[in-house]
N, C-alpha and C positions, 0 to 999 in steps of 0.2 A: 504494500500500500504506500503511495506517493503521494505526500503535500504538493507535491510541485502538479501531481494532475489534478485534483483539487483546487486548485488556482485557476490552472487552464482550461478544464471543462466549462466553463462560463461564456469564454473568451471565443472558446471553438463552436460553442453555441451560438453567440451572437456573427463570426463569421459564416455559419451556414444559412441562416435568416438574414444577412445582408448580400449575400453571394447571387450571383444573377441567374443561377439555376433556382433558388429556391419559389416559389409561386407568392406573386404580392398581394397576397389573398389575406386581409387581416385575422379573418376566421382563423386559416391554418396559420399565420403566424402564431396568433395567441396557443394554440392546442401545442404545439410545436414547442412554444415557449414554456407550457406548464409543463408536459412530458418532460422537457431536459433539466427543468430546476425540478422534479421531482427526481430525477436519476439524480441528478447533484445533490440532493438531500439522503438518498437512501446510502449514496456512496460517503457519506459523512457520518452516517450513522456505525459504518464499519470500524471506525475510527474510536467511535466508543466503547466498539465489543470489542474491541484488541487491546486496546487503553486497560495498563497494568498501575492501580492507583497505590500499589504499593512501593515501585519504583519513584525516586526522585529526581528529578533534573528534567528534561528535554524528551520526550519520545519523539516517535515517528520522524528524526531527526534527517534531513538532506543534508550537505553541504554541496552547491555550486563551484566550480572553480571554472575560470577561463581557461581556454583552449593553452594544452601544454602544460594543464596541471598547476597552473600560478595562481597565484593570492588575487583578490579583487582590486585590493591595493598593497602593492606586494611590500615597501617600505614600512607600514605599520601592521604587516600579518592577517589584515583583515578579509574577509570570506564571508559568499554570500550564502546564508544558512535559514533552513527551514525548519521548523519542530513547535511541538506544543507541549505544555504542559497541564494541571487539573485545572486551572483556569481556564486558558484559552480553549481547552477542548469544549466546554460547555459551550463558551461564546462560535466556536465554530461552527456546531451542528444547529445553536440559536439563528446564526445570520442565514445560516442554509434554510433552514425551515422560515425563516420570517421571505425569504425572498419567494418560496415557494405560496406563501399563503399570500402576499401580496399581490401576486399574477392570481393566484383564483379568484381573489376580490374585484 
């Protein structure tokens, strides 16, 4: 399980609804639209059942690096890093489910 497609699932959602294959039918855009933020929600849900709250620090942790393996900014070590912990997972699967209820309103 990847934060980093958690992120991008949105993103690839709104490029297939602005893509010139897709039909500018508002009807199927909205159905379109709730089917993918309900998959983005279900797939945030997995995040909880994996979610070990006895561990401390970071889970589901990425770290990015640029091409070559190098630091984001290599003279201070810093690197571009994904993870949650027992807070931000709540608020993750929160934001996922409020955007899903949002489109069905």
């Amino acid at each position: 399980m990847s934060l980093i497609l958690l992120v991008l699932l949105p993103i690839i959602g709104a490029i297939i609804i602005f893509g010139p294959w897709f039909p500018q039918n508002e009807v199927k855009i909205r159905r379109f639209a709730k089917g993918w933020a309900g998959l983005v929600f279900i797939y945030s849900l997995f995040f909880i059942a994996f979610f070990n709250p006895s561990q401390t620090g970071f889970q589901f942790e990425n770290i990015l690096k640029l091409p070559g393996g190098k630091d984001w900014i290599a003279p201070l070590g810093i690197d571009f890093a994904f993870g949650v912990d027992g807070i931000s997972i709540t608020l993750l699967v929160l934001t996922t489910f409020l955007v899903l209820i949002s489109l069905i309103a």
